[in-house]
Residue, then its C-alpha position, 0 to 999 in steps of 0.5 A: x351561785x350554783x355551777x355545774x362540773x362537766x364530768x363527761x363533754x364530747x367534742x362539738x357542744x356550745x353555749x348558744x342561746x338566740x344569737x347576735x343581731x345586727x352584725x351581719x354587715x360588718x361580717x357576722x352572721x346571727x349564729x345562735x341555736x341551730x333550733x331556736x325553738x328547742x330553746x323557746x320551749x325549755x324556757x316555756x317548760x322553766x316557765x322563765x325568758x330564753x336563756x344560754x344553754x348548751x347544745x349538743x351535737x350526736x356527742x354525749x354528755x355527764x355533768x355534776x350539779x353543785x347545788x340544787x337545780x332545775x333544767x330541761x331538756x328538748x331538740x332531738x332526742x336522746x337517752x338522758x338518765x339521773x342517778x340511773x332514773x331515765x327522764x321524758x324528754x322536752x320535759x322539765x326536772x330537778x337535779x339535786x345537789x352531787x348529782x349526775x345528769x347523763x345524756x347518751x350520744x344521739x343518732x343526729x341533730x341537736x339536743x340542748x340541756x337548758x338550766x333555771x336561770x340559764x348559763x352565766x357565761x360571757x357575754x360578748x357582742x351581746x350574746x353568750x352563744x359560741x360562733x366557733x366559725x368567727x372565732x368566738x367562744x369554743x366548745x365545751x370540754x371535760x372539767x369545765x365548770x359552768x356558772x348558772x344565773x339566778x333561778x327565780x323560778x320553781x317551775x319542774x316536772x313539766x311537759x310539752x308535746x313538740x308541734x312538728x310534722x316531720x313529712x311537711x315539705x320545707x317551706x321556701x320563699x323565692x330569693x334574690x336569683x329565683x328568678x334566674x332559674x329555669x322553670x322546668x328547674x323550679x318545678x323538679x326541685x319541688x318534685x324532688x326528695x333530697x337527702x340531707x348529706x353527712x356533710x354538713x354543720x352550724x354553717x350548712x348542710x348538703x343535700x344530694x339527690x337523683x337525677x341532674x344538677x341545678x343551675x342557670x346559665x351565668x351563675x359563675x359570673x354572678x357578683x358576691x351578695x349577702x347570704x343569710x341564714x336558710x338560703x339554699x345555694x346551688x354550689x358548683x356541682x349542682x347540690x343545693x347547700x342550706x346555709x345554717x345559722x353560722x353560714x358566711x355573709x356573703x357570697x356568690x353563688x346563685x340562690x335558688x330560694x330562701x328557707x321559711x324562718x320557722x322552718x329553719x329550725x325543723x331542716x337543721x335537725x334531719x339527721x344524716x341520711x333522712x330525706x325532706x323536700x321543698x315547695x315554693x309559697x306565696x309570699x302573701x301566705x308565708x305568714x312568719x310567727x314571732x318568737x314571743x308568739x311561739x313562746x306564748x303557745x308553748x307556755x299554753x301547752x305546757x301541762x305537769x308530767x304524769x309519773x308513777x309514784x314508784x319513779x318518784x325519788x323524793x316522793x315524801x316531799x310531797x304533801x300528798x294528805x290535806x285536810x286530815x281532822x281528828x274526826x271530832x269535828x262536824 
């Protein structure tokens, strides 16, 4: 079976894939790839199911294949090169074997390297994917050599256009402690812009803003609940704190509004210092799209990747002449 040799691994990338489901009352939040559907692409792009791959914050990464290989590459972008030649992104390519695939360290957000057959690692509680705050698995680090499954497939040099209006407003649906906020406060959380704070990780993100803190009266007193990934709580001082996929399964402060489940990916990757706002929808309009149904879109729009024949490595692999005769036939 093929493996691939980290050569270069900075610090905070993790296998992930969708997570662990059905924990959370014994504890365990879902966890899995910050952006699920960066995952649901690379799989459409593989043209194969969702698979472990790695994720990488900011930091950059090299790894030798030692065999042939297929991967892809989607989240936020990043420089990433083979051998020198630079690839499109949320595309997929093939990585003969002894060679280097690079990616450089990004600005913010998440990359993720996805492979034709996925990552073999452990399995534990049903899930490959690291949940470094419960203490499962651990971060990647140089000289690890990774097990890829089985690659039944043969799909490469796709490409498909990510489907994101970065300057839509976050969709939020009311929570459990909606109600128990003002609602001159409602209206100004949805007039206001926020910025997403250099404070932040898998398990949430700060979000700061002009203007006067949030609260409701009470809200100290309030009893410890369960919490899931994409509320938004109004912490101590005020700051609303989107809790990400490793966030805690419980707590105590009030939550002002529960993220959309197809906008949770889009919020954990802004960037430190970008700005997003918030608006309220009725629940009868806050339809939610499965991640088969995502998945099934993805394949529609996948298409081959144009290339000109000066970047193209093995072009005489191709079979780029049919239907050559002798020209004695009629």
């Amino acid at each position: 079976m093929t493996t691939v040799t980290l050569t270069r691994a900075g610090p905070g990338i993790t296998v992930q894939d969708l997570g662990r489901r059905g924990y959370i009352s014994q504890g365990l939040s879902r966890g899995g790839a910050a952006d699920r559907t960066a995952l649901l692409a690379a799989a459409a792009l593989l043209r194969q199911e969702v698979t472990a791959a790695l994720e990488l914050p900011p930091s950059p990464l090299a790894l030798r294949a030692n065999g042939p290989l297929r991967f892809a590459l989607t989240g936020s972008e990043r420089a990433a090169q083979v051998e020198g030649n630079r690839l499109a992104w949320n595309g997929s390519h093939r990585l003969a074997e002894g060679e280097t695939l690079t990616l450089a360290a990004g600005t913010g957000g998440y990359a993720y390297v996805s492979f034709g057959g996925g990552l073999a690692t452990p399995i534990r509680l049903g899930s490959r994917a690291a949940h470094l705050a419960a203490g499962i698995g651990a971060p990647v680090e140089t000289g690890d050599e990774l097990l890829l499954g089985p690659d039944g497939g043969d799909a490469a040099d796709l490409v498909l256009e990510a489907e994101r209006t970065a300057s839509a407003a976050l969709r939020l649906l009311p929570s459990a402690h909606t109600a128990l906020f003002p609602e001159d406060q409602i209206a100004r959380l949805q007039e206001t812009t926020f910025t997403r704070d250099p404070r932040g990780n898998r398990q949430g993100i700060r979000l700061t803003q002009d203007g006067a803190p949030f609260g409701t009266e009470g809200q100290l007193s309030l009893l410890s609940e369960i919490a899931r990934p994409g509320d938004i709580q109004i912490t101590g001082d005020g700051s609303p704190m989107l809790l990400g996929p490793e966030c805690q399964t419980t707590g105590g402060y009030p939550r002002i509004g529960c993220l959309h489940p197809d906008d949770l990916p889009r919020a954990m990757q802004t960037p430190p210092g970008a700005t997003l706002r918030l608006s309220f929808v009725p629940l009868d309009e806050a339809t939610w799209q499965g991640e088969d149904d995502i998945l099934r879109d993805m394949r529609a729009r996948t298409a081959p990747r144009i290339r000109d024949p000066h970047d193209i490595r093995d072009l005489g692999a191709y079979q780029l002449i049919s239907g050559v005769t002798t020209g004695e036939t009629a």
